[in-house]
N, C-alpha and C positions, 0 to 999 in steps of 0.2 A: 827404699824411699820412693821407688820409680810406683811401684804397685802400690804405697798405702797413698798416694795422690791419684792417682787414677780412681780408687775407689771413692776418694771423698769428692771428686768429682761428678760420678756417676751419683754416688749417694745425694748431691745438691741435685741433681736431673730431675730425679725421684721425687724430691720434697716439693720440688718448684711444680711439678705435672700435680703433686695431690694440693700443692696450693691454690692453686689455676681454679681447679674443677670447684674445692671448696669455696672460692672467691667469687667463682659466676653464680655458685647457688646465692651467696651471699647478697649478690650484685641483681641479681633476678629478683630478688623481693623490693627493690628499690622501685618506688612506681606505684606501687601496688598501693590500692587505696583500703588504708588501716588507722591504726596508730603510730604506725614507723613515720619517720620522717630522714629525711639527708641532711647532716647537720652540713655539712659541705667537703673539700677536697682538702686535704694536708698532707705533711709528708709520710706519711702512712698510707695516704691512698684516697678512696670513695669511703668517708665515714657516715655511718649510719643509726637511730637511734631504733631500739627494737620496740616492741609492746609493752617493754620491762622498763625502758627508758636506759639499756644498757647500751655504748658504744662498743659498736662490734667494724670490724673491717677486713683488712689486711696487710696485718705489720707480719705474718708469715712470706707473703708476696714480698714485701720488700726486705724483707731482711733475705731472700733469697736472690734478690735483682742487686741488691749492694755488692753480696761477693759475689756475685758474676763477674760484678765491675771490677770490684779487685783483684779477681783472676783476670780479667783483659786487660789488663795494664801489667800482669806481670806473668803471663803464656801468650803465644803468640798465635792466635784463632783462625783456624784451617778450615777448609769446607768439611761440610761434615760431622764426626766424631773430631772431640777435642783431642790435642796432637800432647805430649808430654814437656813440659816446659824447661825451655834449658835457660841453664844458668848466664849471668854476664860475668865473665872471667874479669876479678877485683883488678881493679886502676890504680894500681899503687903509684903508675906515675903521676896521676892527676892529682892538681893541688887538691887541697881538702876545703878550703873557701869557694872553689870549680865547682865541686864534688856537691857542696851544700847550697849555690846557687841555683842547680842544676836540677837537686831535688825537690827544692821552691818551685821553682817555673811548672817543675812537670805535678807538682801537686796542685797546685790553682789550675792549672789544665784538664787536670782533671776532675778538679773541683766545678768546673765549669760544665763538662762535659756529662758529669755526673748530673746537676742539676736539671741538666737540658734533659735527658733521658729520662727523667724521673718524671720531669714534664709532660713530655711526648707519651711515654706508658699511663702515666694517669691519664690522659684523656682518650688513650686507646679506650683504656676500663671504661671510664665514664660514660664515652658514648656508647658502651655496649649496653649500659644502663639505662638510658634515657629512654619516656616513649617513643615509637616508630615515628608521632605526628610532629618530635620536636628534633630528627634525626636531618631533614635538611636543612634546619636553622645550622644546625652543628656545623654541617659542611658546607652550608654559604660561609660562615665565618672564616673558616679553615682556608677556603678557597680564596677570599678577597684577602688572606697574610695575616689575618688575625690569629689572637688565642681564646679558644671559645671556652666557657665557666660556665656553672651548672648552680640557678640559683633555686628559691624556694619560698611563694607566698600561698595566697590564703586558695590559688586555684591548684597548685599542687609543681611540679618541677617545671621550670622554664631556661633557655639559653639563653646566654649575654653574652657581648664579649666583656674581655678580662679587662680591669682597669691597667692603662699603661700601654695598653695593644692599639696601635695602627694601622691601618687598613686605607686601600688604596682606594676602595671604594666611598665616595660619597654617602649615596645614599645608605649606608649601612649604618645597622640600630648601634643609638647608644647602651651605655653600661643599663638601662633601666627598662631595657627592654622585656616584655612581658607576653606572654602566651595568646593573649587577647589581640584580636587584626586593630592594625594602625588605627587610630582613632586622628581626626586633623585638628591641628593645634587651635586650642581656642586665646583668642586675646586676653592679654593676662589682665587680672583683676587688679583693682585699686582701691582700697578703702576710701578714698578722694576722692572722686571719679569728675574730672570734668566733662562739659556737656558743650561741647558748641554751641555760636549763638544761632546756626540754621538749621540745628535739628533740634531745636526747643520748641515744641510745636505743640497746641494744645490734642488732646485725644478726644476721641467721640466716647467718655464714657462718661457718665452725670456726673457732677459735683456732690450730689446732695441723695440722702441718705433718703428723708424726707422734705420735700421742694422747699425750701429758703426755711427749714425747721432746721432740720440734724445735715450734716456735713455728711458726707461717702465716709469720712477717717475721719482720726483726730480724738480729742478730748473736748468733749461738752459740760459744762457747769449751769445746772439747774437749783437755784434758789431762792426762798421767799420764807415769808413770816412759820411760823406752825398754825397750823388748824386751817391751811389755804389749798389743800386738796393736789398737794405734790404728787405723791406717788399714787393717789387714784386718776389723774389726767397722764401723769406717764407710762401707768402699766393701760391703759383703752391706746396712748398711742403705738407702743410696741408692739399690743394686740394685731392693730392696722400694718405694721410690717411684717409680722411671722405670718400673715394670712398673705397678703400682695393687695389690699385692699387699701384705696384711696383715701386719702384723709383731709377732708374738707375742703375737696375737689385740687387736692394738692399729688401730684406725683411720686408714688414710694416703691423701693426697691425690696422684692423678696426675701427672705433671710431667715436661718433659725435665730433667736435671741434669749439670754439669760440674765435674768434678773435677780441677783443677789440682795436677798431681802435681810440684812442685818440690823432689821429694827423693826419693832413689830412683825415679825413673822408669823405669828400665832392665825392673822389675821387674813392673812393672802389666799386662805384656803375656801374663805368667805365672797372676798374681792372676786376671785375667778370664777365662781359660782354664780355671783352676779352679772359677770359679763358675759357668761356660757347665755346665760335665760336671755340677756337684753339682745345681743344678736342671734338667739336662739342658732348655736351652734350645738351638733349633732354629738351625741355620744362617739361616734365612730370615724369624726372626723379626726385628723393626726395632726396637731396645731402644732409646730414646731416654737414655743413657747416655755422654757426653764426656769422656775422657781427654784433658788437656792437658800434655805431658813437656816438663819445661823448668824453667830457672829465670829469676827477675824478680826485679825492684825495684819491689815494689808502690809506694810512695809516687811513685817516678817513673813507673810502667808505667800507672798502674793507668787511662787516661784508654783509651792506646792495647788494651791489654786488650778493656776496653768495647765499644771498637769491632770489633775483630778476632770477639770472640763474636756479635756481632750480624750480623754482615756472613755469616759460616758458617752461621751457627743459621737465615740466612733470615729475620732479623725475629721470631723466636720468642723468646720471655725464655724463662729456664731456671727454674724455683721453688726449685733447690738451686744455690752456686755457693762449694764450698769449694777453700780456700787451706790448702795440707795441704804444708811447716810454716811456722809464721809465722819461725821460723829462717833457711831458704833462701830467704824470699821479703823480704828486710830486710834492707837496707843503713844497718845503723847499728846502734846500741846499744839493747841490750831493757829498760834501766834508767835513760834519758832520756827525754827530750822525745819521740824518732824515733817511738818507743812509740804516743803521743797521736797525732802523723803517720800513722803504719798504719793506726790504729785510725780515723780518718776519709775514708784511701782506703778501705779495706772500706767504708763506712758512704755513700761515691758507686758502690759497685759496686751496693749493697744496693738505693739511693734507684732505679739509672740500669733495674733491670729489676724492682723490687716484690717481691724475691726474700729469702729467706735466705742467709745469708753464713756457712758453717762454717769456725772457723777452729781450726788445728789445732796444739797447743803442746806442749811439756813443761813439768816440774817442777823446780827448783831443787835444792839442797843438801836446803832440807827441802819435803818432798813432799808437806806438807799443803796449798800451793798451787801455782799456775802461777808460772811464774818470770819474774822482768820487772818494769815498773813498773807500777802499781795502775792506771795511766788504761784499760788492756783490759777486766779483769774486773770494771772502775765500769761501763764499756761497754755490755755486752752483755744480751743480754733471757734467755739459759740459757745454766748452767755444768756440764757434764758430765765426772767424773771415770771413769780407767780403769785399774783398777787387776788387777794380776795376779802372783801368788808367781812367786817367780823356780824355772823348770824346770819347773813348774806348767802346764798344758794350761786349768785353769781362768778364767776372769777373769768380773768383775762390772764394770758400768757403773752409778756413781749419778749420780742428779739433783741437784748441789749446790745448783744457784740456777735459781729457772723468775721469772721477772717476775710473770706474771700465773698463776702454777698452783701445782700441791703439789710440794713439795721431799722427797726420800727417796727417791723409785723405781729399783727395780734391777732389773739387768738380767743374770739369769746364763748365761753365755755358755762352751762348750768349745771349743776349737781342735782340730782333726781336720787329718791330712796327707790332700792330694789329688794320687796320680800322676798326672803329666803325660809326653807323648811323649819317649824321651831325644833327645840333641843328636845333630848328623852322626857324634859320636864314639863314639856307642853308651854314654857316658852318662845315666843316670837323672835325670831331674828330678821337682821334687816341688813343691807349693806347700801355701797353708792356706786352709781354710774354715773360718766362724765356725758354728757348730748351736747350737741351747738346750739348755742344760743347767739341768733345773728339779730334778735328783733330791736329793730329804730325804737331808738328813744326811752330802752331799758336804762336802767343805773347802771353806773361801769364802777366796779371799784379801782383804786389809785396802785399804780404799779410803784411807787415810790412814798417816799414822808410818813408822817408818823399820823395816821388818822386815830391811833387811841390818848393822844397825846394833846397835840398842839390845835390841832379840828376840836375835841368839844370842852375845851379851856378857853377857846375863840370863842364860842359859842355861846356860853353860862358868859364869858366877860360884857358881851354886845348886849345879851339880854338885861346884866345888870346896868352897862350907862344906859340902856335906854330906857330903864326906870329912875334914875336918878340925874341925867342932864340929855337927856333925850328933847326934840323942841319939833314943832310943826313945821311939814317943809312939804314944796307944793314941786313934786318931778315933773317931767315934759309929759306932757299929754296924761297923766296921772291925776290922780282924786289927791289931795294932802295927805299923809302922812306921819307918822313920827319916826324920824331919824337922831342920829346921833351923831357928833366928831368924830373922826377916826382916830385924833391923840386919845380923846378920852376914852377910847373902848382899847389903844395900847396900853394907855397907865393901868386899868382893868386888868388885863388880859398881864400885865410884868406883875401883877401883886399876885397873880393867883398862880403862873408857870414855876413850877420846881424844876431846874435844870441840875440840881448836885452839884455845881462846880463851886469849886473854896475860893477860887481866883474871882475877884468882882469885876475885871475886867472882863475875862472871859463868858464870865454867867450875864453881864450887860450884850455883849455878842449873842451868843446861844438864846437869847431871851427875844432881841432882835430877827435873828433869823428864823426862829420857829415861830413870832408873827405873821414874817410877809410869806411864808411856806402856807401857813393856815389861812390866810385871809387870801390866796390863791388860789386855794383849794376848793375853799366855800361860795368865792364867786363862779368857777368853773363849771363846778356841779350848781347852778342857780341857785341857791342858797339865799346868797347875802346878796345885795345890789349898791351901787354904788353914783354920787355925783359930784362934780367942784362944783363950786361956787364963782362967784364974782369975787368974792371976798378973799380967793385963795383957800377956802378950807374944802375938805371930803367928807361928806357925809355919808354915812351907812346905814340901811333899813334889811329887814328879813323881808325879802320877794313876797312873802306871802299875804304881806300885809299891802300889796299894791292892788289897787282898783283902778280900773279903766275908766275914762271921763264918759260920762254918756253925752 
């Protein structure tokens, strides 16, 4: 019995020595930069995944470290060569509840002692593992009374200490320490952020995109009747910021900008061409300038959008990025909810590059605003009307709503034809450029009221009373005349106005209002002229029929 324990002793020497050497090879590839990875430490040891994706380790190491321990708890370990283990002569006088109490204590004692060992040897192994560079992490830990663990991100193995471990050290890293030198804490974020009210201070950088025109940011709403020369006056102005070139002696900020043409697109290939010739810009010049032909569903596009401009652009945001008409680019109704939906896709295009968002609308029935539901024009930071006489070469751009600036600025503007090359057919083409037009005493057309409407309804009604109760009337410093009442050129003017409404109430209003709109209008532009009487009444005449006394 003396000699077959002896040998199964030596025989565990043997396994544990070819364990060892197998283990370090094992443990040697740990580090190495491959496909392996350390899934981490268990009670098997330093486990590891191979190029197979196979868990390999060493449960031979431990299964030869457990009966060690089981033989140290029942041979008694001499220096040297292991000594022959003698027996403890049976306690027959010991109670048997002694006896079982006794074997309790001394197995949690050893169950304790076991665990600790098993501890300590893993992290023997482990740090033989680790790179050389992360070897005195190890032993700062070790040294400050911690237990140091061996974890594993996207830079490759780094030390921590162990959750649960204390250390007398202060400055010592927490559990999340990582391989990369201290970085110093930044102040934590808040989605909420408050601002004190002493460092609310304005910055030195402009407001304005284009000087008391386009805002820095934000969302812009540009709209006006059809056939009033929209998007040919906004693509000459966006030309003026992709270039850095001033715009009617107004200050503009650099920019590339993209112009999402989803309506008439066919067309822009025309437009540009005309504006190449009219600034006679060089073939070779690099106009940072983006046509996009096409149409979308912003509410559903608007993500993929996003990304398609950026992916092109190279990573450059654009500082202009108009949606030219909100019409073609809306899949729903402009008098619902869909409205509020648009209006917050814009407002992730705006957020996604720091940029401006023009967006490009008409006008309704009546044209004193944009047509749609109000959640747009609550929206937006500037509301720019375009307004231009029908046949008219003329048009004016005012400033109806700035956020943060002066409301009223206008902008008068002429349409000029600019020949372009004709087709393979030997037809003519043509296009338009916008130029300033600042000359005193031109015709302005009205940025508001219905001039196809209630102006020449005004007009046929005055001409008729003043064939039928028209009477001689002598103005100040004027040659006589023939004028008319101004009830009688209303009651005219209510026989002949179709307002649609079924309500007779309301069609007596609407009939009312589109008078004194019109007879505003016509005396502004000198048209019609007017006088009281002595008598209490208003007479009206056409200006042109006045002559000066000699």
């Amino acid at each position: 019995m003396r000699h077959m324990m002896i040998a199964r002793i030596h025989i565990g020497r043997i396994m544990e020595s070819i364990a060892i050497i197998v283990g370090a090879r094992v443990a040697g590839n740990v580090g190495i930069v491959g496909r392996g990875s350390v899934s981490g430490i268990g009670r098997t040891g330093l486990v590891r995944n191979d190029d197979a994706g196979t868990r390999i380790g060493w449960p031979l190491i431990d299964h030869i470290k457990r009966r060690r321990r089981t033989e140290g708890h029942r041979h008694a370990a001499a220096p040297g060569r292991p000594t022959v283990p003698t027996r403890t002569p049976k306690a027959a006088a010991i109670p048997a509840a002694a006896r079982t109490a006794e074997r309790r204590n001394h197995s949690a004692d050893s169950d304790r002692c076991g665990r600790y060992r098993r501890a300590v040897e893993r992290r023997r192994y482990a740090a033989a593992c680790i790179p050389s560079d992360r070897q005195a992490r190890w032993a700062e830990i070790i040294k400050a009374g911690g237990r140091p663990d061996i974890g594993l991100n996207a830079q490759g193995l780094y030390v921590r200490k162990a959750q649960g471990s204390k250390t007398s050290d202060n400055n010592s890293h927490t559990d999340t320490d990582k391989p990369e030198p201290a970085v110093p804490s930044e102040p934590a974020k808040y989605r909420f952020r408050l601002i004190s009210f002493q460092d609310m201070r304005p910055g030195l950088e402009p407001i304005y995109l284009v000087d008391e025109l386009i805002p820095s940011a934000g969302l812009v709403l540009i709209w006006g009747r059809q056939k009033t020369f929209k998007s040919f006056w906004l693509l000459d102005l966006i030309l003026h910021v992709a270039m850095g070139w001033p715009y009617r002696d107004r200050d503009v900020r650099q920019g590339p900008v993209v112009y999402c043409a989803f309506e008439g697109a066919h067309g822009y290939k025309g437009r540009i061409e005309a504006l190449r010739r009219h600034y006679q810009i060089a073939d070779d010049v690099a106009v940072p300038l983006f046509v996009m032909p096409g149409q979308a569903d912003l509410i559903k596009d608007h993500k993929t959008l996003i990304a398609d401009l950026r992916a092109q652009l190279n990573g450059t945001a654009p500082i202009i990025v108009v949606l030219d008409t909100l019409n073609r680019s809306l899949r729903g109704s402009e008098n619902t909810e869909d409205m509020a939906r648009y209006t917050e896709a814009a407002e992730t295009i705006r957020a996604a590059f720091n940029c401006v968002v023009i967006v490009v609308h008409h006008c309704g029935y009546d044209d004193t605003h944009s047509r749609g539901h109000t959640s747009l024009p609550a929206a937006v930071d500037a509301e720019l009307e375009v307004a231009r006489e029908e046949g008219s070469p003329l048009l004016v751009v005012a400033v109806k709503h700035m956020r943060e600036g002066p409301e009223g600025m206008l902008v008068r503007c002429r349409a000029e034809v600019m020949p372009l090359d004709p087709d393979r057919n030997g037809k003519q083409r043509s296009s338009i450029v916008i130029v300033p037009d600042d000359a005193a005493g031109g015709p302005m057309p009205r940025s508001a009221g219905r001039p196809d409407n209630s102006t020449p309804t005004l007009t046929e009604a005055m001409r008729s009373a003043l064939a039928n109760t028209g009477e001689l009337f002598h103005p100040d410093k004027k040659m006589p005349l023939r004028a008319v009442d101004q009830e009688c050129v209303r009651n005219a003017f209510y026989h002949r106005y179709i307002d649609g409404e079924a309500d007779k109430e309301k069609s007596e209003d609407t009939k009312r209002r589109a008078f004194s709109r019109g007879l505003k209008r016509l005396i502004a532009d000198g048209v019609v002229k007017g006088q009281n009487t002595d008598q209490g009444r208003t007479l009206l005449w056409f200006a042109n029929a006045e002559v000066d006394c000699p």
